[in-house]
C-alpha positions in Angstrom: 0.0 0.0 0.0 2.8 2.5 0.6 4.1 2.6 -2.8 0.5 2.9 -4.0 0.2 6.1 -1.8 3.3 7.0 -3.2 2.5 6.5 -6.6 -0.8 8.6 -5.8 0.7 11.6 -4.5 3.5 12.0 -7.6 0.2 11.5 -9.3 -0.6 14.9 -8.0 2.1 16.5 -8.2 2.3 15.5 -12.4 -1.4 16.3 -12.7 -1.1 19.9 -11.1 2.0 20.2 -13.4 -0.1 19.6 -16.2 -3.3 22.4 -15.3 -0.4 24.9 -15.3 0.6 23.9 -18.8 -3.0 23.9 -20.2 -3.8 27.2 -18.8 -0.4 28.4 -20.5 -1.2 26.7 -24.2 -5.2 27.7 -23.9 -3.7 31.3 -22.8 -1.6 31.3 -25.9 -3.1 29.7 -28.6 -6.7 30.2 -27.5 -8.2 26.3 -28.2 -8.7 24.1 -26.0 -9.7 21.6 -28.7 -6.3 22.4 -30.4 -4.7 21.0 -27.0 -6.6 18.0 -26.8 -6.0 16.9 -30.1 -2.5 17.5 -30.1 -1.8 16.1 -26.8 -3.9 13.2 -27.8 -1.4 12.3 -30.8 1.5 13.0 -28.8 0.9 11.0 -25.7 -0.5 8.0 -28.3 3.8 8.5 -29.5 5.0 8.1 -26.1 2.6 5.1 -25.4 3.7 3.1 -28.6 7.1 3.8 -27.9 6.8 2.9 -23.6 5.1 -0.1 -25.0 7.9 -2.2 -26.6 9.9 -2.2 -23.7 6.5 -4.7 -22.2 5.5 -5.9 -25.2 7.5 -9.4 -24.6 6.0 -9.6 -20.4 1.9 -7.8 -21.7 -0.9 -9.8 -22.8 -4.7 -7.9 -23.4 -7.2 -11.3 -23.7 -9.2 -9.4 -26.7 -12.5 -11.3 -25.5 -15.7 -9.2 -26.3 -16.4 -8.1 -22.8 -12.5 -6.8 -22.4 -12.6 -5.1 -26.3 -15.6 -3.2 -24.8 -14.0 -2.1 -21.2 -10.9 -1.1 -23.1 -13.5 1.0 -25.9 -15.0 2.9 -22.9 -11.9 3.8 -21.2 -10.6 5.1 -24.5 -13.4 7.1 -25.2 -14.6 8.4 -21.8 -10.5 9.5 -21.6 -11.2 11.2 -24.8 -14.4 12.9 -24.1 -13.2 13.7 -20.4 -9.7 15.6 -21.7 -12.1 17.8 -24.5 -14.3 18.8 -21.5 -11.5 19.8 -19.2 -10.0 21.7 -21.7 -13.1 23.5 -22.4 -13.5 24.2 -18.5 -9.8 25.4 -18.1 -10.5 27.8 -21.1 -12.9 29.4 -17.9 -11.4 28.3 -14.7 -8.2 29.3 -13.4 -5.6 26.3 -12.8 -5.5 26.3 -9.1 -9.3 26.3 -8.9 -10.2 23.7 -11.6 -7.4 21.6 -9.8 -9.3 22.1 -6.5 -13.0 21.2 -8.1 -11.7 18.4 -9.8 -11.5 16.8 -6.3 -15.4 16.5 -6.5 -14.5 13.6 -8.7 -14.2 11.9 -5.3 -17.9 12.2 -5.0 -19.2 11.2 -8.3 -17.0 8.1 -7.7 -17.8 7.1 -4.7 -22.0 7.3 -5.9 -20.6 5.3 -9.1 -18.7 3.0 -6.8 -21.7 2.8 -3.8 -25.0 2.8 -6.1 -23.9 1.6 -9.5 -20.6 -1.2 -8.9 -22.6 -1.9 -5.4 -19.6 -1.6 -3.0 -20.2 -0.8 0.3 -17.7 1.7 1.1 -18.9 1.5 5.0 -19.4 5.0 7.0 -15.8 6.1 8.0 -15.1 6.4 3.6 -18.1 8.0 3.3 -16.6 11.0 6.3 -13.8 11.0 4.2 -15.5 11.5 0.6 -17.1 14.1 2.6 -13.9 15.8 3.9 -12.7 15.5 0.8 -14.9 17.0 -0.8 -15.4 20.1 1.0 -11.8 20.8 1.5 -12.5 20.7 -2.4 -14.7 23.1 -2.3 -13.3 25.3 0.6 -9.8 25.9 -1.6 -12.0 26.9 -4.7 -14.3 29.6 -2.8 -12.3 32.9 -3.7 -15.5 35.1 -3.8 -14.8 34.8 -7.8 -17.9 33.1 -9.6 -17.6 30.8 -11.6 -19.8 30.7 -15.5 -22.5 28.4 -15.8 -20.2 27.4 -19.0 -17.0 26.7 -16.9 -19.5 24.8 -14.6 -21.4 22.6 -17.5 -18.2 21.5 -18.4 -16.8 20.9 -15.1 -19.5 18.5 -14.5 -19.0 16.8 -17.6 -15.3 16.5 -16.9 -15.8 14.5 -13.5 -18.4 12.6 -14.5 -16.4 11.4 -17.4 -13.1 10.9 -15.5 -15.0 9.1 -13.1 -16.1 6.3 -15.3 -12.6 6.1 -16.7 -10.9 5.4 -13.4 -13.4 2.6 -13.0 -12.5 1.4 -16.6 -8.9 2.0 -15.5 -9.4 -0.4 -12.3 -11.4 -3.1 -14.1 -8.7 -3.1 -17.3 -5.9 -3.8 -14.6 -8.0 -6.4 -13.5 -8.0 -8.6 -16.8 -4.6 -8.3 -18.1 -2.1 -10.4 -18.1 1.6 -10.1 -16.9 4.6 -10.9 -14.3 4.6 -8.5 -11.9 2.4 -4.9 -10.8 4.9 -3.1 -13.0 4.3 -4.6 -16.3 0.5 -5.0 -16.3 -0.1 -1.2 -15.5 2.2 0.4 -17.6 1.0 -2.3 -20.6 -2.6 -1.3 -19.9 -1.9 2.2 -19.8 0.5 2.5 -22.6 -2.3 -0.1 -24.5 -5.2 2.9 -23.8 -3.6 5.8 -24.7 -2.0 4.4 -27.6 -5.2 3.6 -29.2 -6.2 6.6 -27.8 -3.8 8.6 -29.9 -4.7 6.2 -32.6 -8.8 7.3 -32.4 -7.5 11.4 -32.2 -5.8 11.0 -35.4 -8.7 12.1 -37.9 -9.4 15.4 -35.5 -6.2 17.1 -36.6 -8.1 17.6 -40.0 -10.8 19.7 -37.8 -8.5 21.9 -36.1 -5.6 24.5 -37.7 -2.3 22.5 -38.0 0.3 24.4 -36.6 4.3 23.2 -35.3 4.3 25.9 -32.6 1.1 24.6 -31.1 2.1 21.1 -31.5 5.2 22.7 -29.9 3.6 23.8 -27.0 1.2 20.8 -26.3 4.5 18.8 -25.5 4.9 20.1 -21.9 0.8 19.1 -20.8 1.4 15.9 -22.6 4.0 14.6 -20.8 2.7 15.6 -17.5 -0.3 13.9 -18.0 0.9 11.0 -19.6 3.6 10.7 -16.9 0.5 11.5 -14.3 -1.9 8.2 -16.3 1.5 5.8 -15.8 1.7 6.4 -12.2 -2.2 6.4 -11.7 -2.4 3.0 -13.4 0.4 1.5 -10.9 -1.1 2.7 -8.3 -4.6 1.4 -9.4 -3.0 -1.8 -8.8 -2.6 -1.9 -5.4 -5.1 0.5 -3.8 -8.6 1.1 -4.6 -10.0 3.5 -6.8 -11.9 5.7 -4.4 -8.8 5.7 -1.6 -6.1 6.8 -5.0 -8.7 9.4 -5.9 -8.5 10.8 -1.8 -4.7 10.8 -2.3 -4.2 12.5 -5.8 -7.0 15.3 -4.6 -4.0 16.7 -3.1 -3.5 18.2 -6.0 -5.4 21.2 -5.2 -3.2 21.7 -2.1 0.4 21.1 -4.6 -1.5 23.4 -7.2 -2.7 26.2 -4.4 1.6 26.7 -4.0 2.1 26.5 -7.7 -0.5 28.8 -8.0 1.3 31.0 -5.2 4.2 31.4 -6.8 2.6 32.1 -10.4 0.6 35.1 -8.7 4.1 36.3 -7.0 6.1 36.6 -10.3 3.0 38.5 -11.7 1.7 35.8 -14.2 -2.0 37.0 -13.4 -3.1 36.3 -16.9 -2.7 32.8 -15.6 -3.7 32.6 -12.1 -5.2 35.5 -10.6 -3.6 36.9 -7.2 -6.2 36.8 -4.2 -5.5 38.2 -0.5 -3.7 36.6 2.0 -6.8 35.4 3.8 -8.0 33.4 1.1 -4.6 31.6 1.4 -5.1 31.0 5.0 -8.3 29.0 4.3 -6.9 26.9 1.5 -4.2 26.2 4.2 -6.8 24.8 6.3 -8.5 23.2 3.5 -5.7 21.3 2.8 -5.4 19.8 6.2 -9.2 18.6 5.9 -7.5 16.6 2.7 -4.7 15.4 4.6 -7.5 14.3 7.8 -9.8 12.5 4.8 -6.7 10.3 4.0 -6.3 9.7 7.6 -9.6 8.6 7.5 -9.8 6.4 4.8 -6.7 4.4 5.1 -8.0 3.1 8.5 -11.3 2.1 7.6 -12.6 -0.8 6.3 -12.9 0.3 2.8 -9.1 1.3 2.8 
């Protein structure tokens, strides 16, 4: 379990590292489609290329039942990145890193009312402290558009239902050790994944600076999706979710700094006590792990 929670908290720290670079590229280049499809096509690169180094230990049983769990991974992935690009083109990077912490909720319904596991009352405190440290780093006294907010939605719902495809993919594949069946099925998913983006770079302005500037978000994530998947195979999927909703707190600091060497048009500065209470918001998050990892469900 350590190197799970391990696993889940560089998670964090990649996945904050990639807000920042979407807010840049969105800043510049104005399209968030742009970035979606050309991160898309770069990441399904890097997972060929990761995956001939487990081609020889990796083995996907292509039965019906596994073709369609790896089909809705793929495309909830797909849809999910378009709608978070769409909601950082409105939301601020240290904000939409807080809210997507809600995930934590939608997965834990998903998990509780839809897989049927009883996650027992102590996970369900924990969800709960999760989720409104979540929502105590994002209140700033800014409001946020009923576009950023559609989208917002749309985005946990449908990274929700890939973490569970994510989980349940681990599950059926076939290989030596932890190591080789995560980074197969991840490299596997976003390969294809890459694969299905190919045909939108005929909808969207080809350009080498913006394929340029997608590079940074693309390895984040794609670095961020590896170290999910490992750590998918050792902890749940509602506990990994607790740990990587740190994020909010690593990109409250990033977004700190940003404000301090006057990048505003990226992260807007805020007063010192709105700081203070994202500070104590982040030691609810660190009290919801707590929680979690000694109940039943962790």
């Amino acid at each position: 379990m350590i190197f799970g929670i391990a696993s889940g908290l560089a998670t964090a720290v990649m996945q904050s590292t990639s807000y920042v670079c979407s807010r840049v590229f969105i800043h510049r280049h104005k399209s968030a489609v742009a970035l979606a499809v050309y991160s898309q096509l770069l990441m399904g690169l890097m997972a060929a290329f990761v995956f001939l180094f487990v081609a020889d230990d990796f083995h996907f049983p292509a039965t019906p039942g596994n073709l369609r769990l790896l089909a809705g991974l793929v495309l909830s992935t797909a849809a999910g990145q378009v709608c978070f690009f769409l909601a950082a083109a409105e939301i601020e990077a240290s904000r939409l890193s807080s809210l997507t912490g809600l995930k934590i909720i939608v997965l834990a319904l998903l998990c509780q009312f839809v897989r049927h596991e009883d996650l027992g009352f102590q996970a369900w405190v924990a969800v709960l402290l999760c989720t409104l440290a979540a929502l105590g780093m994002n209140f700033s006294g800014l409001r946020i558009r009923l576009k950023g907010a559609f989208w917002l939605g749309l985005t946990l719902l449908l990274y929700s239902a890939g973490d569970i495809f994510i989980k349940l993919l681990i599950g059926v594949v076939e290989g030596p050790n932890a190591v080789a069946r995560s980074i197969g099925a991840a490299a596997l998913s976003y390969a294809l994944l890459g694969l299905v983006s190919l045909p939108a770079l005929f909808f969207v302005r080809r350009s080498p600076a913006r394929c340029r500037d997608s590079l940074g978000y693309a390895c984040a994530w794609f670095g961020a999706m590896l170290l999910l998947f490992y750590s998918l195979t050792m902890v749940s999927v509602v506990f990994i979710n607790i740990i990587v909703a740190s994020r909010g707190i690593i990109s409250v600091l990033m977004g700190a700094a940003m404000a301090r060497m006057g990048h505003t048009h990226l992260e807007p500065g805020v007063s010192r006590a709105i700081w203070f209470r994202r500070l104590v918001m982040s030691v609810l998050m660190l009290l919801a792990m707590a929680l979690y990892v000694t109940s039943d469900a962790g």
